[in-house]
N, C-alpha and C positions, 0 to 999 in steps of 0.2 A: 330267146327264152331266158327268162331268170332262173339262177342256178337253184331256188328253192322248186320253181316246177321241173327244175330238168331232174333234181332230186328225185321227186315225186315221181318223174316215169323212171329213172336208174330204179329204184328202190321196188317200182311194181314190178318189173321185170324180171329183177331177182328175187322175190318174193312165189310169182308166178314158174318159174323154172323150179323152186321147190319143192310145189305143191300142195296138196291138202295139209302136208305138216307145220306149213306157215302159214294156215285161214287165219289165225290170230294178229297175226302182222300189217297193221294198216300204213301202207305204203306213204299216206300223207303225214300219219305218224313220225316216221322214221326222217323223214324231209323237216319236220319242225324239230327234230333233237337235232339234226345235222348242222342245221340253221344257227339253233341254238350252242354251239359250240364248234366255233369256229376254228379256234387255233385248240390241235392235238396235244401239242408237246411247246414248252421253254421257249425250244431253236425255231418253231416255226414262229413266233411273238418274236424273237431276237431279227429273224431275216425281214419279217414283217416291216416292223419299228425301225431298221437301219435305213430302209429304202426309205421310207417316209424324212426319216433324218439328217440324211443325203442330200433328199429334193429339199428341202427347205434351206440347209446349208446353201445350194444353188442361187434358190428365191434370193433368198440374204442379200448375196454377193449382188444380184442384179438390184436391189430393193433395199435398203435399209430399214424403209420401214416395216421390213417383213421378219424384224425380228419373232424370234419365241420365248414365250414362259413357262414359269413351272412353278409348284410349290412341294416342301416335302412333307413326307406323311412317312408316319413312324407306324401304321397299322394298315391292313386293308383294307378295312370298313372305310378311317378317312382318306384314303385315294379314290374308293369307290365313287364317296358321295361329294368328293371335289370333281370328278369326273361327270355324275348326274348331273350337279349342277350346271356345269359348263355345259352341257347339251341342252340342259332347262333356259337355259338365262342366253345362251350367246348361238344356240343352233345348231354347231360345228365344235369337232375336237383340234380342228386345224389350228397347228402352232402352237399346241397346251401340251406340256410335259408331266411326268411323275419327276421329281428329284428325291435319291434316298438319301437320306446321310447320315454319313458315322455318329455324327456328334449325338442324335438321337436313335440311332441303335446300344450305344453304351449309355445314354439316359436313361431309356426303356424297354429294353430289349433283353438283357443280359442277365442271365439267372445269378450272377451276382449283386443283382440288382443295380440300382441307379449309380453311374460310374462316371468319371470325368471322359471329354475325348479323347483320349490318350494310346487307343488302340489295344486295350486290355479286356476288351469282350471277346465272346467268341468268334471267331472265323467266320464261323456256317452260318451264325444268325444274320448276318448281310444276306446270304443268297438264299437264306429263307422266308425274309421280309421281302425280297422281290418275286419271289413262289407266290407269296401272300396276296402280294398286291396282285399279280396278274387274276390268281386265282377269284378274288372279288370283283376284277374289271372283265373275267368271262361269266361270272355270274352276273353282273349287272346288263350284259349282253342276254343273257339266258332269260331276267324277268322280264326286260322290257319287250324281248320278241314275242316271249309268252303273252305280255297281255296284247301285244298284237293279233294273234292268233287265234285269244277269245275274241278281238272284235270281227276279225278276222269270220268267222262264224256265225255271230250274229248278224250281218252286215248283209242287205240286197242291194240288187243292180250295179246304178253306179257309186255307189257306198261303198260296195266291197271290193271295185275296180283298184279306189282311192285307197283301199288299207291293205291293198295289195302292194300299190306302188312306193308304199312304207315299210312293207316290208324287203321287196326287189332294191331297195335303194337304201335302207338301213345304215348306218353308221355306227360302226363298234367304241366299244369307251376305252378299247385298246390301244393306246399309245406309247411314243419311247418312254425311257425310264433313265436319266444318267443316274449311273449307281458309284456310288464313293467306295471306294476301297485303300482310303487311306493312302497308304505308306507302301503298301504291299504286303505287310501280315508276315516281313521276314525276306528272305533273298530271294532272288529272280527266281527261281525253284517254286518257293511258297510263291509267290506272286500268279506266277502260271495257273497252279492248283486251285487256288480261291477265282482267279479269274475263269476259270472252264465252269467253277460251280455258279458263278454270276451269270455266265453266258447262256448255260443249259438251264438258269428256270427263266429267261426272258428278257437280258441287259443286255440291250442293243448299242450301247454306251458307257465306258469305263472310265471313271474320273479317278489320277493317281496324281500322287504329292510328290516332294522331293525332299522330304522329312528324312532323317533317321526315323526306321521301323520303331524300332523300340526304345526311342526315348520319343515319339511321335505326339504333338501338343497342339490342339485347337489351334487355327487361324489367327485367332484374337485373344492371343494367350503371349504371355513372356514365356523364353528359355527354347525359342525353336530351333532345330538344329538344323541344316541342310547336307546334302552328300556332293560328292563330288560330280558331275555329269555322265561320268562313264557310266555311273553306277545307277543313274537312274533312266538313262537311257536302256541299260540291260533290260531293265524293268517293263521298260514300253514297248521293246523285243518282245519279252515273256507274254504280255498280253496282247498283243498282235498274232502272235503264233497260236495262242490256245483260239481267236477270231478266226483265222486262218484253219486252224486243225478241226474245228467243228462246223463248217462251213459259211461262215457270217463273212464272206468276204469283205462285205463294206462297213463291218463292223465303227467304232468310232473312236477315240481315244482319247481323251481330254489330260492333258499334261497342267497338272497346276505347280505354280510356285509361293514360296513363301518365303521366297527372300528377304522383301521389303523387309520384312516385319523379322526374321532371323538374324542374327547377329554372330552366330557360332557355327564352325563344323567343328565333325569329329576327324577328318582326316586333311592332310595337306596331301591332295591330289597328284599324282603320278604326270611328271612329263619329260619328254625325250628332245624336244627344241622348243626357245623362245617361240613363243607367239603359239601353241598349241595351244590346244581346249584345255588341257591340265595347268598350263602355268596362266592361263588369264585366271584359272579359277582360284589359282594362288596369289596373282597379283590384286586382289583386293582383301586379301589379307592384312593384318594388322601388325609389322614387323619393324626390327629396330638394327641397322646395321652392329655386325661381332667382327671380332677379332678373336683368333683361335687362343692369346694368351686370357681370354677374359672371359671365357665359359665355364659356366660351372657342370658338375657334375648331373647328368643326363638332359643336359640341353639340346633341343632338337632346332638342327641350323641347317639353311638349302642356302643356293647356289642363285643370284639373282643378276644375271650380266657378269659384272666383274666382281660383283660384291658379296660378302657371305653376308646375312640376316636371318637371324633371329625372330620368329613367329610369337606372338604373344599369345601364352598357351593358363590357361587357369588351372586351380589347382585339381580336377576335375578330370586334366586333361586335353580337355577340345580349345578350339583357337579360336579366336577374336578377329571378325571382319573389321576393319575400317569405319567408323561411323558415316553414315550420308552415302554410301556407296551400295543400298539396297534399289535403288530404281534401274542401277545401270546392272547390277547383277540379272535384277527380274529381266531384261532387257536381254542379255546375252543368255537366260534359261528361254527365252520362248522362240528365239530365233533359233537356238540349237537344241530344241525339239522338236519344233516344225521340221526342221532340217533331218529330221532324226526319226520318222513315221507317225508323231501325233497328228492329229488332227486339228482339235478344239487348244485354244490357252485357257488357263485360268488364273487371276493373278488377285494373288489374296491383300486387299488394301487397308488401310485403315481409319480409312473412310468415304463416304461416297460424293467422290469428288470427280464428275466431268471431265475436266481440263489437267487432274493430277493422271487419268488413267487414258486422255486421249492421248497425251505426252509419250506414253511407252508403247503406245498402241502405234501412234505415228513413229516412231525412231522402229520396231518392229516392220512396221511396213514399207519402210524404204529398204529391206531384204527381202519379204514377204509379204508380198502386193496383198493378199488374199487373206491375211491374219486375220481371225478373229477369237474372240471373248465370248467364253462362259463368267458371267459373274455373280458374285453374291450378293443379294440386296440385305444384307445381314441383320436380324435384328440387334446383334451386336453393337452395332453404328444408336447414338441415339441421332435419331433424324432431323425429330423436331430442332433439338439443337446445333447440330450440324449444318442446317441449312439456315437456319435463320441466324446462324454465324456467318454464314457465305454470303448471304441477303446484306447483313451489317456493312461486311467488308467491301461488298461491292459500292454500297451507299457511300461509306468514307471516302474509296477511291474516287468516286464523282465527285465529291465536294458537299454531299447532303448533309443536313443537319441532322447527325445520330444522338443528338445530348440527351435526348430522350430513355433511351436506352443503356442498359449495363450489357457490353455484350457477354460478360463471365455467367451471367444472371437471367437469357434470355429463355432459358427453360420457364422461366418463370408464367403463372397462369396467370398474371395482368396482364400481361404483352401479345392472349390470345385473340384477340380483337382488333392489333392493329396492321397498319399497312404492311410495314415488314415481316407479322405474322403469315397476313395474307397473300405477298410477295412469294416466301420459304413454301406455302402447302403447293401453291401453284408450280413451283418447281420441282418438289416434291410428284406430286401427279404424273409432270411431263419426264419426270428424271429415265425412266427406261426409254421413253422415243427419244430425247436428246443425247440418251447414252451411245443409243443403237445408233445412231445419223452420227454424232461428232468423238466415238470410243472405241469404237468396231463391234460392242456388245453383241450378237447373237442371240445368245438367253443370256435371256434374267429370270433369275430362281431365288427364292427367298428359303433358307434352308431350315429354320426350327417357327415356322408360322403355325403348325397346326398343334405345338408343344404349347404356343399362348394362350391359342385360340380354347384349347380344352383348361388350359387353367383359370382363364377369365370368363367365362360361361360355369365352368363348378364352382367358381369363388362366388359369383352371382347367384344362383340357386341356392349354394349350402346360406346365403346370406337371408335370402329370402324365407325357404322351405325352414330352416331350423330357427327361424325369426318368429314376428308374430303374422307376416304372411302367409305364415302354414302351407298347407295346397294351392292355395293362392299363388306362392309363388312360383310354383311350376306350369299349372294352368295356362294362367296371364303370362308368363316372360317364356315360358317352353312351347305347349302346347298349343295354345292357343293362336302365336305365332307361327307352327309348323301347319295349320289350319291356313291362316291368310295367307301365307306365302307360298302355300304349293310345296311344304317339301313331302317327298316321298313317304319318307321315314314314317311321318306320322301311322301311316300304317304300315308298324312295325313286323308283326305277322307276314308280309307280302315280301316287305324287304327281305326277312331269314330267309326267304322262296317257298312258304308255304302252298300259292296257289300253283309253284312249278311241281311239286309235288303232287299235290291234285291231279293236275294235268298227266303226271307219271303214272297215278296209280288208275286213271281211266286209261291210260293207253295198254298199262299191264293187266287189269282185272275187269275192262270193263262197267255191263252194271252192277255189280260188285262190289265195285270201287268204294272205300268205307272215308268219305271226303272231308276236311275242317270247314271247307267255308262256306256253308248251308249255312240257315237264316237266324241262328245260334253263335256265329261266330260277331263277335262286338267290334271286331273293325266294319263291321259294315253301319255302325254308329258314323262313320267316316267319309260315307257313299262312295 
């Protein structure tokens, strides 16, 4: 029996033990709200989402090609109708993720308005964007069963067998969600608190940095700092424990780094013997052998073997890594947080390069067979050029004739027509299966896509509508395309959940029921 008719007899039976004081209470009623909202609370989407998370992690390891994606959404609405769509266009939510990210919660999110990522918004507004989002992915479970349930109704024989079995076999637009939390919003303490609040509205997955909190700086930014390992190890303590304390046992933990791409800490790391986790963190520091007669006043000098050295410290304060010594850093961060309860890596690059990111993947996995990547397909990177710089070099390296070409200049929009063009998009395409097969990638997430997608779609409209295409230009390039292609939206009305309403106020009042979508309402311009 499907859990929607087993609803149906739970619900008559306790309706019937009532009595006349529940004649009101239509027992199939009660079965289509149940239906309709499937996850009660946060934690049950969090326990939901990990198992699902888990099992695919498994996939992975047996499958490379079973990677997963995601895109991020800075609203509800667009998680929602990225989620419709992937049900519209591909049939299945399997292996499609929500990714939140900081970078655009302090874009858009922050009543101080639009902010760098620098971890200067509020706290709560992360684990209120994932409130959001679920909240739009259990409505969007809500309308689409609803208009089930109107077919559902009008449907004979075996018509209704068929939209039965659409409903018994349903697939929710509920999925994981890796939620970015930064830095940690402050010390292992803070870190715990923001993480119980991510966990209870639905983040089955916690992606942390290895930043200083507060001096914390975009990916793809200068002036990054990192901590020492202890310290951010506590960290992934702290969010383990709140997994743990709220019952998400398999919760997930994505440890990112930003080594590569950091050049500074703020502290020279605590260690008790050569060859510790504190003094490797020290030995790639950037220091100059001292003599005690040649220090000057408040110079900070450590103990290196036999030798005293001097750290090169700016005026600022913090200390200078070693130049070139950022892959072997990221390298000894994901091994000693794997080692450490993470889960997931994430290794922040700067640029999307294959063979740069199989390299740490592979020295990685000759400690940790099973390592894999979370990465960013960053709009950051510019692609086009990136790749059909990779395309150039590989050419020269064969011995091809590149005279054609500037490679400084290959942005360029003459060059979009030819071989190497064509070469670069084809790589482009395959870059996440050959990520996933030769990087150890897992996900690939592109983290501020739906920040373009809303600016390049407005810039186009306000060009059009405020043009001399007037209405025209909504029509034709909005409209009119929400028509041919099927999207939902078009009828706006339905998406707000107008006709779940309907359906609410016949279950509540009966004929009675005072309805919007009688033969007056203009979405039905729409059929």
């Amino acid at each position: 029996m499907s859990n929607y008719r087993a609803d149906i007899d739970s619900a008559t039976t306790l309706v019937e033990k009532e009595g006349s004081a529940w004649n009101a209470i239509n027992p199939e009623s009660v079965a289509r709200m149940r239906a309709q909202n499937q996850f009660k609370t946060g934690l049950d989407i969090a326990k939901y989402t990990a198992k699902i998370m888990r099992e695919d992690m498994a996939n992975y390891d047996a499958d490379s090609s079973q990677y997963t994606q995601s895109l991020g959404c800075w609203h509800g609405f667009i998680g929602q109708q990225k989620m419709i769509s992937i049900k519209k266009h591909l049939l299945t939510t399997k292996r499609r993720y929500l990714y939140l990210s900081g970078w655009m919660v302090a874009a858009l999110r922050s009543e101080f308005g639009p902010l760098p990522d620098q971890s200067m918004h509020e706290k709560t507004s992360v684990a209120s964007l994932i409130a959001e989002l679920y909240t739009f992915l259990r409505q969007a479970d809500a309308r689409e069963l609803g208009g089930l349930f109107r077919e559902l109704d009008k449907a004979q024989g075996a018509e209704k067998d068929a939209v039965q079995a659409k409903i018994d076999n349903f697939e929710t637009h509920v999925v994981p969600i890796i939620a970015d939390i930064d830095a940690g919003f402050g010390n292992e303490e803070a870190t715990y608190l923001m993480a119980k609040q991510m966990i209870e509205a639905g983040a089955c997955c916690i992606q942390l940095e290895n930043q200083v909190s507060d001096v914390k700086q975009c990916g793809h930014q200068d002036g990054k700092v990192t901590v020492p390992h202890v310290e951010f190890l506590a960290k992934i303590n702290a969010v383990r424990y709140a997994f743990l304390e709220l019952g998400i046992d398999d919760g997930v933990i994505v440890a990112r780094t930003d080594s590569l791409g950091a050049g500074l800490t703020q502290k020279i790391a605590v260690t008790a013997e050569p060859g510790d986790l504190g003094d490797k963190y020290n030995s790639f520091l950037e220091v100059e052998e001292v003599a005690t007669d040649n220090l000057n006043n408040g110079d900070v000098v450590f103990k290196r073997g036999d030798k005293l050295v001097k750290p090169s410290r700016l005026p600022n304060g913090l200390f200078k890594f070693r130049a070139g010594t950022g892959e072997e850093r990221c390298v000894l961060d994901c091994i000693t947080s794997l080692q450490n309860g993470a889960d997931l890596l994430w290794i922040e690059t700067e640029k999307p390069h294959v063979a740069q990111i199989g390299g740490m993947v592979n020295a990685i996995r000759k400690v940790i067979p099973n390592a894999k990547l979370v990465y960013n397909n960053s709009p950051s990177f510019n692609w086009t050029l990136n790749f059909r710089q990779q395309i150039f070099d590989a050419m020269s390296e064969a011995g091809q004739d590149v005279s054609a070409y500037n490679r400084a200049d290959l942005m360029n929009i003459d060059y979009d027509g030819t071989e190497l063009a064509v070469q670069a998009d084809e790589k482009i395409r395959t870059f996440q299966a050959d990520a996933a097969r030769e990087a150890g990638i897992f996900h690939h997430l592109i983290t501020l896509p739906t920040y373009h997608t809303a600016a390049l779609s407005t810039d186009n409209l306000a060009k059009e509508y405020f043009g001399d295409q007037g209405m025209l230009g909504y029509v034709a390039n909005v409209q009119r395309k929400e028509i041919r292609q099927g999207i939902a939206c078009v009828k706006h009305q339905n998406m707000a959940g107008s006709d779940m309403g309907d359906d609410h106020k016949e279950y509540f009042s009966g004929d009675q029921a005072l309805k919007a979508s009688g033969k007056d309402n203009t979405m039905n311009q729409f059929g």
